[in-house]
Structure formats: structure tokens, C-alpha cells
NUTOR-923691 format. One record per atom (N, C-alpha, C): residue number from 0; residue in one letter; atom name; y negated, z, x. Coordinates in steps of 0.1 Angstrom, whole numbers, always signed. Example, Ala and Ser with C-alpha at 12.3 -4.5 7.8 and 13.67 -1.06 7.14 Angstrom:
drense i 0 aa A at N yy +57 zz +78 xx +132
drense i 0 aa A at CA yy +45 zz +78 xx +123
drense i 0 aa A at C yy +33 zz +78 xx +132
drense i 1 aa S at N yy +22 zz +71 xx +128
drense i 1 aa S at CA yy +11 zz +71 xx +137
drense i 1 aa S at C yy +0 zz +79 xx +129
! end
This chain:
drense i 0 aa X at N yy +12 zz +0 xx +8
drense i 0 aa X at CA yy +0 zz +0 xx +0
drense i 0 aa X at C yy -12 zz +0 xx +9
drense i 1 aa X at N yy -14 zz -6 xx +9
drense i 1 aa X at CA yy -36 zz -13 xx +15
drense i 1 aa X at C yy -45 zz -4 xx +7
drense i 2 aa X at N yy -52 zz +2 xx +19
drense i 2 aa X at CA yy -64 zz +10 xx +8
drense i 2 aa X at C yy -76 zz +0 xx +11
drense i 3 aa X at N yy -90 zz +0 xx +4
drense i 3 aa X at CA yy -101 zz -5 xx +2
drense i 3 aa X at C yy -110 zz +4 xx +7
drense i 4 aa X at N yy -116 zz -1 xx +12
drense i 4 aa X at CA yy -131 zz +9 xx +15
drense i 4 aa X at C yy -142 zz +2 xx +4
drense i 5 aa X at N yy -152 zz +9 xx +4
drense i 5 aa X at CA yy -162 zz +10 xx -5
drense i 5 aa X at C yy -173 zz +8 xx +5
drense i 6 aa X at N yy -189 zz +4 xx +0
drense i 6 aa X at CA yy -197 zz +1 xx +14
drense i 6 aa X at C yy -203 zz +8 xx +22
drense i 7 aa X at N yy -198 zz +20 xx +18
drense i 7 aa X at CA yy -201 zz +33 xx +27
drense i 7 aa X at C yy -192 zz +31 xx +39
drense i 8 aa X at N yy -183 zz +28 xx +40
drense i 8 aa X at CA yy -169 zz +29 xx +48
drense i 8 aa X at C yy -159 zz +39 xx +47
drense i 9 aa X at N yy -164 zz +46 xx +32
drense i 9 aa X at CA yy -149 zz +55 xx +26
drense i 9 aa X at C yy -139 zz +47 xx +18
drense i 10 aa X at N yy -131 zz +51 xx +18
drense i 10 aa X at CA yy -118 zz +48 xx +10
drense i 10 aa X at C yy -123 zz +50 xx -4
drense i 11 aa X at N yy -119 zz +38 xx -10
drense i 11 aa X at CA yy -122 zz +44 xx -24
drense i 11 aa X at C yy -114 zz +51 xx -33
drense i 12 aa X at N yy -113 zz +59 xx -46
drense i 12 aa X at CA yy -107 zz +62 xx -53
drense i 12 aa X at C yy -100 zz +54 xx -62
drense i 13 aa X at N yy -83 zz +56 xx -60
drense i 13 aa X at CA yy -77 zz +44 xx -65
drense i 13 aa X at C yy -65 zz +51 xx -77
drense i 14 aa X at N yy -66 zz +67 xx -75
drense i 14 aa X at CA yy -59 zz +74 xx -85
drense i 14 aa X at C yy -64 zz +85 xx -91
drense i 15 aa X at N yy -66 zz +83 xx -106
drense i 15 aa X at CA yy -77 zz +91 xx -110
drense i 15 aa X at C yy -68 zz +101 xx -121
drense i 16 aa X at N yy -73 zz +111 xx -123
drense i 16 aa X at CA yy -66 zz +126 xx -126
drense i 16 aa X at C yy -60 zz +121 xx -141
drense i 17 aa X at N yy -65 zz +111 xx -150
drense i 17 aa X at CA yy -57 zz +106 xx -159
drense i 17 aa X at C yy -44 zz +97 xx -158
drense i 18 aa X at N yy -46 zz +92 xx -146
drense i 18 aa X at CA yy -34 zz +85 xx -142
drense i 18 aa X at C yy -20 zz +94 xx -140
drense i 19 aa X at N yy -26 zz +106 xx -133
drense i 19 aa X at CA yy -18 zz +115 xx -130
drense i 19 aa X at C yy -12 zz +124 xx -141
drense i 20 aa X at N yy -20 zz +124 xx -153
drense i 20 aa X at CA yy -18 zz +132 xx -165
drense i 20 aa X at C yy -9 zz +121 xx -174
drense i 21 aa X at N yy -9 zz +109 xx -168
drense i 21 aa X at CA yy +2 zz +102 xx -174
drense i 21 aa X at C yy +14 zz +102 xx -172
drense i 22 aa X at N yy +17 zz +104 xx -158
drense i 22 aa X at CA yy +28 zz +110 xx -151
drense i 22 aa X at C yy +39 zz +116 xx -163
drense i 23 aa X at N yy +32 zz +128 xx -165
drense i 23 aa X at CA yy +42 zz +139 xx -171
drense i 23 aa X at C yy +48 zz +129 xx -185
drense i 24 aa X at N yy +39 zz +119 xx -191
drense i 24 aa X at CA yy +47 zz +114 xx -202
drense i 24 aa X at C yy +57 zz +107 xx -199
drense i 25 aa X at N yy +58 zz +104 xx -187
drense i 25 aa X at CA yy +69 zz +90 xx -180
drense i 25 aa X at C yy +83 zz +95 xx -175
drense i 26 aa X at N yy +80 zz +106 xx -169
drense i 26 aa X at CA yy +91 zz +116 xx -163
drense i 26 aa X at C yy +101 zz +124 xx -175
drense i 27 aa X at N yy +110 zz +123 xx -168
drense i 27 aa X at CA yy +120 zz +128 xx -179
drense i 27 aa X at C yy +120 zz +141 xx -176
drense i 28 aa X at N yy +116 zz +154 xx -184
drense i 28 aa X at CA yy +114 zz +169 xx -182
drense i 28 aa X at C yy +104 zz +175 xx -183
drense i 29 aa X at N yy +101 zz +185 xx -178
drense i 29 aa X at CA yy +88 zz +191 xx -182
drense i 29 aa X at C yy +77 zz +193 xx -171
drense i 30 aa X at N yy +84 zz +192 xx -156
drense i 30 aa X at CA yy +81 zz +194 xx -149
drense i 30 aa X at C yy +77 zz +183 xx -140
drense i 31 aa X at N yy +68 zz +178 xx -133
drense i 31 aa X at CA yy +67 zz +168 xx -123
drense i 31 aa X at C yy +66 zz +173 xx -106
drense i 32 aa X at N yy +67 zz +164 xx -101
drense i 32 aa X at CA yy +65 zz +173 xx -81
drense i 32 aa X at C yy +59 zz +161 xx -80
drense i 33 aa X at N yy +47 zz +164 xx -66
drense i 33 aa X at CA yy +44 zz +153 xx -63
drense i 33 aa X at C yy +47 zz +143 xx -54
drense i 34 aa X at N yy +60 zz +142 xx -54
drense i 34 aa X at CA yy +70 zz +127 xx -54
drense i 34 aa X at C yy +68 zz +123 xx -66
drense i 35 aa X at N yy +71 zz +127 xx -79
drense i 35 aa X at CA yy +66 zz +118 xx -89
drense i 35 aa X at C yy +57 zz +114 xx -89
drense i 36 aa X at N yy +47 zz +119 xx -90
drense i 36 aa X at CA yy +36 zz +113 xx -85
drense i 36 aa X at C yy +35 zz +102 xx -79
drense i 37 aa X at N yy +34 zz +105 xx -66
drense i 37 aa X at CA yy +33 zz +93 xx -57
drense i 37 aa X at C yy +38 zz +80 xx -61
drense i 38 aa X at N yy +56 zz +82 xx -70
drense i 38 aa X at CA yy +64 zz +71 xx -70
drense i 38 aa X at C yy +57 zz +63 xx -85
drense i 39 aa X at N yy +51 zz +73 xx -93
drense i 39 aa X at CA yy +48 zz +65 xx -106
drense i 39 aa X at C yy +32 zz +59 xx -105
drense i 40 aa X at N yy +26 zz +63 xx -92
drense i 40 aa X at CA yy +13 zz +58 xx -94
drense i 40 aa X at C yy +8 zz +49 xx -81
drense i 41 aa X at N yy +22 zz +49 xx -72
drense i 41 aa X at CA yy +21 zz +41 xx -62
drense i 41 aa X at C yy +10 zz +45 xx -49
drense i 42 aa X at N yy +11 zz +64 xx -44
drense i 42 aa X at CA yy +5 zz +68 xx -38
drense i 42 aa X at C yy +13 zz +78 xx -28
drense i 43 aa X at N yy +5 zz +82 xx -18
drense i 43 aa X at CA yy +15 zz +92 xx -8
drense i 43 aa X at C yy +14 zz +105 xx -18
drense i 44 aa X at N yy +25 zz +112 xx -10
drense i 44 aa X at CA yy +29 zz +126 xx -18
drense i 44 aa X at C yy +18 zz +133 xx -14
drense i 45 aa X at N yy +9 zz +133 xx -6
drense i 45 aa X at CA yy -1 zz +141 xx +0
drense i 45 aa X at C yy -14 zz +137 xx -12
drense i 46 aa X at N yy -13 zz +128 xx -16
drense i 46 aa X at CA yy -26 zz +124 xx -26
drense i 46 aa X at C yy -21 zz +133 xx -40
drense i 47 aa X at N yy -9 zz +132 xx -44
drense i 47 aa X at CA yy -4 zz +132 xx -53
drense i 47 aa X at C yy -9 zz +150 xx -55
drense i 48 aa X at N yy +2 zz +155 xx -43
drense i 48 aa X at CA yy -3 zz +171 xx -46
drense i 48 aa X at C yy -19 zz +175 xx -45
drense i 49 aa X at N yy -27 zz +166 xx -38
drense i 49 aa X at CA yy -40 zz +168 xx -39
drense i 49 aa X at C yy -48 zz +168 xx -55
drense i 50 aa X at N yy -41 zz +157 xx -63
drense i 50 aa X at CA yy -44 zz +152 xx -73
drense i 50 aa X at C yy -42 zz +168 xx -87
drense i 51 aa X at N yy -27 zz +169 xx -83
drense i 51 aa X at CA yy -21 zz +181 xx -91
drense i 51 aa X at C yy -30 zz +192 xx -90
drense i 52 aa X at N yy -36 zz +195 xx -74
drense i 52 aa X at CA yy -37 zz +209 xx -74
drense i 52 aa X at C yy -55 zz +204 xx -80
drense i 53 aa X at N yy -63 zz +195 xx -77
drense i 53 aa X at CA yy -73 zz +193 xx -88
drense i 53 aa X at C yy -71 zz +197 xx -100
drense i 54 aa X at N yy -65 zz +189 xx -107
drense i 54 aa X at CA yy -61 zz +195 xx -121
drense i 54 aa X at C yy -54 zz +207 xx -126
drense i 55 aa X at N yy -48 zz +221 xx -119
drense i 55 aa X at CA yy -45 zz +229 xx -114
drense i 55 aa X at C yy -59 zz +238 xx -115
drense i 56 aa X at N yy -70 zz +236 xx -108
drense i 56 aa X at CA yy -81 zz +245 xx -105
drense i 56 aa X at C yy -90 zz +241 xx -119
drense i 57 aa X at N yy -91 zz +233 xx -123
drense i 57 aa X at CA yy -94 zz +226 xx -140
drense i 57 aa X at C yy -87 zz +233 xx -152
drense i 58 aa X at N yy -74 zz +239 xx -148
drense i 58 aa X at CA yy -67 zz +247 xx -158
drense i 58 aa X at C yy -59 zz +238 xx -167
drense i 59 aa X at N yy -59 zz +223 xx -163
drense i 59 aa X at CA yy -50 zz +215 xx -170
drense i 59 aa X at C yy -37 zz +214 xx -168
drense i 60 aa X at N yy -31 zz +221 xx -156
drense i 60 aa X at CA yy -19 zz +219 xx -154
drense i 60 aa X at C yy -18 zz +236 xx -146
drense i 61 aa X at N yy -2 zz +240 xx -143
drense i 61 aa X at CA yy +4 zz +251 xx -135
drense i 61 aa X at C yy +10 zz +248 xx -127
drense i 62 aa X at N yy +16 zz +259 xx -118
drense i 62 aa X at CA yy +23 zz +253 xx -106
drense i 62 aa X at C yy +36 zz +264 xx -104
drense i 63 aa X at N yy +44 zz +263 xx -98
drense i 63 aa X at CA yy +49 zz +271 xx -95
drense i 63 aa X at C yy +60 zz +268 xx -80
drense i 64 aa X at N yy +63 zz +273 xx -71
drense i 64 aa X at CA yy +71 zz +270 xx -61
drense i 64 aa X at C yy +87 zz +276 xx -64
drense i 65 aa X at N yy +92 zz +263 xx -62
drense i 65 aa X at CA yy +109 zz +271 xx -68
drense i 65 aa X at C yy +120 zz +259 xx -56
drense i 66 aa X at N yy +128 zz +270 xx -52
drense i 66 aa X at CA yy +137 zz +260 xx -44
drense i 66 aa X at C yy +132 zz +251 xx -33
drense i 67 aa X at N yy +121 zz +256 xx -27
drense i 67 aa X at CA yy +108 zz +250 xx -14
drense i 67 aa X at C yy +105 zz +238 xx -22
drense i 68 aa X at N yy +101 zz +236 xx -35
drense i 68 aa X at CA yy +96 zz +223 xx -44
drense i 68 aa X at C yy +87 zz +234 xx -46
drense i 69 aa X at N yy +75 zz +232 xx -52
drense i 69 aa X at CA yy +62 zz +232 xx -58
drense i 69 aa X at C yy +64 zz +222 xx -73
drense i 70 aa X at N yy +67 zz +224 xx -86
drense i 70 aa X at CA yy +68 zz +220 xx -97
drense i 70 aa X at C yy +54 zz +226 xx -108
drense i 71 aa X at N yy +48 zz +213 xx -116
drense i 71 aa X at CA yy +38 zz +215 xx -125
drense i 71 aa X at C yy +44 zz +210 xx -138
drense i 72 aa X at N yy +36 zz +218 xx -141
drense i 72 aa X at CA yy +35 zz +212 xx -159
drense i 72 aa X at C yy +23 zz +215 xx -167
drense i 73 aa X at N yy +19 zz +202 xx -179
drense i 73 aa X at CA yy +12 zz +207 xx -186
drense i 73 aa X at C yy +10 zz +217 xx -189
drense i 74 aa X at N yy -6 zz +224 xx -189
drense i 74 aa X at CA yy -12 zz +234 xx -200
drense i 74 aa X at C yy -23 zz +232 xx -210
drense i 75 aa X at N yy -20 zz +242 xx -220
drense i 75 aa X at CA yy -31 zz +237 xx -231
drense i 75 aa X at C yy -44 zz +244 xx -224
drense i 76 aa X at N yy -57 zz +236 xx -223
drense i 76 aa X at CA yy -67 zz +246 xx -217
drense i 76 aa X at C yy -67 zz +255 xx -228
drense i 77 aa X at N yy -73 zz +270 xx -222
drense i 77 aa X at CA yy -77 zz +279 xx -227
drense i 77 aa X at C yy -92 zz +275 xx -240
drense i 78 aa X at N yy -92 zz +278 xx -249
drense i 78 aa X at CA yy -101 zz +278 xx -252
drense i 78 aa X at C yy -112 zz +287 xx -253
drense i 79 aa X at N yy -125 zz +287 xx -254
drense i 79 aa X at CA yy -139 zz +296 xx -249
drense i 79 aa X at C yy -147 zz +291 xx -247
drense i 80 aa X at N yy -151 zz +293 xx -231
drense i 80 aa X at CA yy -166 zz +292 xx -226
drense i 80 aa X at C yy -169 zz +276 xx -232
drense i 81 aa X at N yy -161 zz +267 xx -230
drense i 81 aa X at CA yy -159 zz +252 xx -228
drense i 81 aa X at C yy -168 zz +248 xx -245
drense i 82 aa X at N yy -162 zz +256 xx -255
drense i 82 aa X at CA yy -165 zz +253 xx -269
drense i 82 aa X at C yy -177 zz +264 xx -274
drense i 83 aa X at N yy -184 zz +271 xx -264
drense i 83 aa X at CA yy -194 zz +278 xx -269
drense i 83 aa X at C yy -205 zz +272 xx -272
drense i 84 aa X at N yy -219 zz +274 xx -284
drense i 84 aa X at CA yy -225 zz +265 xx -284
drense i 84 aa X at C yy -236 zz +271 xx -282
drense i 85 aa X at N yy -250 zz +272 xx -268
drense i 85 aa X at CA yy -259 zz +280 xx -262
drense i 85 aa X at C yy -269 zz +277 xx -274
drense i 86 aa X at N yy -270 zz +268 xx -281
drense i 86 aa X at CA yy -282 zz +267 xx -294
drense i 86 aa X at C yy -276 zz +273 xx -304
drense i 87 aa X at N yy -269 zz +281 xx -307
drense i 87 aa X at CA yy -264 zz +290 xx -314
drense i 87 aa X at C yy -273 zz +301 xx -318
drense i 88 aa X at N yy -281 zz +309 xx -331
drense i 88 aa X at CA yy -286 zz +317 xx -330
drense i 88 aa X at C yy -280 zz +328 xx -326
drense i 89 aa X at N yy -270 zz +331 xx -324
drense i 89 aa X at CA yy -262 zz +342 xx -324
drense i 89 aa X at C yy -269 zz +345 xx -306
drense i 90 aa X at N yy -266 zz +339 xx -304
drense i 90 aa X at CA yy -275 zz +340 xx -284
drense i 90 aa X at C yy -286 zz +345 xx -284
drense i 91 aa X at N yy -295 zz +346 xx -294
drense i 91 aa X at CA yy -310 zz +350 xx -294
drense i 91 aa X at C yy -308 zz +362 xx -301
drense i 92 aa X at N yy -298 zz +372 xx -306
drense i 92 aa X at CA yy -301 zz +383 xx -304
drense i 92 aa X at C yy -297 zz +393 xx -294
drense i 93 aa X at N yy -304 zz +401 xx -297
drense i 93 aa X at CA yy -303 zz +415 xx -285
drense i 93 aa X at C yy -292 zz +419 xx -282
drense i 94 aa X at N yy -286 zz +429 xx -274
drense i 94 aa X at CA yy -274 zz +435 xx -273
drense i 94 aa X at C yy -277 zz +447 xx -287
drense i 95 aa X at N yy -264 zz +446 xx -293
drense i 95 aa X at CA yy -265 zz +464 xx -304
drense i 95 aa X at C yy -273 zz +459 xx -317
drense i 96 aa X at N yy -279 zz +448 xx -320
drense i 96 aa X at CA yy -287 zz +443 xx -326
drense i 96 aa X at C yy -277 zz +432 xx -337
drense i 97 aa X at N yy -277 zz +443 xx -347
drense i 97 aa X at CA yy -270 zz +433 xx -361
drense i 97 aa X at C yy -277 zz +419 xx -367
drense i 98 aa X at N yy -290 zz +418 xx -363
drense i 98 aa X at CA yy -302 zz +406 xx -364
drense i 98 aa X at C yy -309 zz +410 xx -378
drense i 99 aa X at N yy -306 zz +423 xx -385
drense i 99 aa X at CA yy -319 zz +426 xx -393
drense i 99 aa X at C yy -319 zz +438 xx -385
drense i 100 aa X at N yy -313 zz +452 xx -383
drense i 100 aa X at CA yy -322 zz +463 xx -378
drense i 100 aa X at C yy -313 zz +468 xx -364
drense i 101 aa X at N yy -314 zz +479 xx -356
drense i 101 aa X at CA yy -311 zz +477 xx -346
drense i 101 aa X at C yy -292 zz +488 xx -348
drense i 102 aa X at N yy -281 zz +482 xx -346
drense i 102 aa X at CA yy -266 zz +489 xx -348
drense i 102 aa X at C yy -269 zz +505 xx -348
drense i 103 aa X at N yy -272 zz +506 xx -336
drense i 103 aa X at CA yy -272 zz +521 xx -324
drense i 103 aa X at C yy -279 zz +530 xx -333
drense i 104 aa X at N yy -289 zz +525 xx -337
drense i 104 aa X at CA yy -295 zz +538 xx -349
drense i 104 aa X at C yy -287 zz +544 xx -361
drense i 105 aa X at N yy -282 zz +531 xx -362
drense i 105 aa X at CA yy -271 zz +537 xx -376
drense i 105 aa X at C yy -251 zz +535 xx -369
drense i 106 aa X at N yy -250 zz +537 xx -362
drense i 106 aa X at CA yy -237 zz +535 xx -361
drense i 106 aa X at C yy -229 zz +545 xx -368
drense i 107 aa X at N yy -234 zz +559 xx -371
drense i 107 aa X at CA yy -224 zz +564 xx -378
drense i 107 aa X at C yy -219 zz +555 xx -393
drense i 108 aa X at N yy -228 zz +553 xx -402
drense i 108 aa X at CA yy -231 zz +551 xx -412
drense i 108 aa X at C yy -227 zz +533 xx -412
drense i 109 aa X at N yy -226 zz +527 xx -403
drense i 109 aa X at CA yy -218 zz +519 xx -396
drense i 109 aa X at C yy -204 zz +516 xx -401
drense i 110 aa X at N yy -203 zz +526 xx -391
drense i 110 aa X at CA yy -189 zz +527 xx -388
drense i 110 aa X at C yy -179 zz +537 xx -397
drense i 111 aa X at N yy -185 zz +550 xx -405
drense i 111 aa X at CA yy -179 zz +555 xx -413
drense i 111 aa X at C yy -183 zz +554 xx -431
drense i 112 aa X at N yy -197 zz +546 xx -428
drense i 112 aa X at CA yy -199 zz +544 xx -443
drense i 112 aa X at C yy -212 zz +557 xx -446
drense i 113 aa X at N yy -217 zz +558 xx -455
drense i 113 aa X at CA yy -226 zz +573 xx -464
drense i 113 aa X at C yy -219 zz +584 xx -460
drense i 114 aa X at N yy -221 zz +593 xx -450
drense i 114 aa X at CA yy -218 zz +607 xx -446
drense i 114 aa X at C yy -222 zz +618 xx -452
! end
């Protein structure tokens, strides 16, 4: 396989993290190594594990070392920070602050009701 340079005189990118996430559909199992990799996207095993442990630090995929193999598999991302929405009024109130009067003054009455 011939790589390309680009007119910087880097190598260009010729295997991109969706190519790699295609992988796991093509492979028979749950698990890929990056020899699959390499063999299904036509790259060294050294790109391949580079590629994995990318998506690895992204939270798209896991790893695990078993039998001196290093084996991944899909993960669902977590959901959270990613789906939070900062124009949300909920962001513009205070800490302790129910957004009409302030919790901390009434927390009994709160939290147990008319005392």
C-alpha cells in the first residue's frame, strides 16, 4: 500500500474513525483486534490500534487485554454533558434557588411539608 502526501509533505489521512466503526459490522463477533483492522481497511496494525485507541478516548469503543491480544468493542456513549443544552434557563439560576424564592430558607417546610 503507497501512502500520499498532501502539500505540506505529510502523509495524508486515508483511514477515518468511521471506517474503523465499520469494521465491527463486517467481523464475525463482538470483538475486533487491530489486525482486523488493518485487514478490512487495508492499513498497518499500528494505524489500526492508533485508530481504536482514538475512539477508545472518545468513549465510542472499550478495550480490554486478554491472551497478550488487546480486544474492543462497541460502546453506547454515555449520555450527559454531550446532550446538555447551556441556553437552557435552568443554567441561569442560582445554587439552592427553586427560581421563585430562595430553597435554604424554607427547607424544612420543603422537605417535610407545614410543621
Amino acid at each position: 500500500m503507497s501512502r500520499e502526501r498532501g502539500d505540506s509533505g505529510r502523509y495524508t489521512e486515508t483511514v477515518g474513525l468511521d471506517d474503523v466503526l465499520g469494521v465491527f459490522e463486517t467481523v464475525e463477533g463482538p470483538v475486533v483486534t487491530s489486525g482486523d483492522i488493518a485487514d478490512a481497511v487495508d492499513c498497518s496494525r499500528e494505524t489500526g490500534r492508533r485508530k481504536l485507541a482514538r475512539l477508545e478516548e472518545q468513549g465510542r469503543v472499550a478495550s480490554r487485554k486478554t491472551a497478550g491480544r488487546v480486544v474492543y468493542w462497541r460502546v453506547t456513549p454515555a449520555t450527559g454533558s454531550e446532550e446538555i443544552d447551556p441556553t437552557d434557563a435552568f443554567w441561569e439560576l442560582t445554587p439552592g434557588a427553586s427560581g421563585e424564592h430562595d430553597v435554604s430558607e424554607t427547607v424544612d417546610e420543603v422537605l417535610y411539608g407545614d410543621l
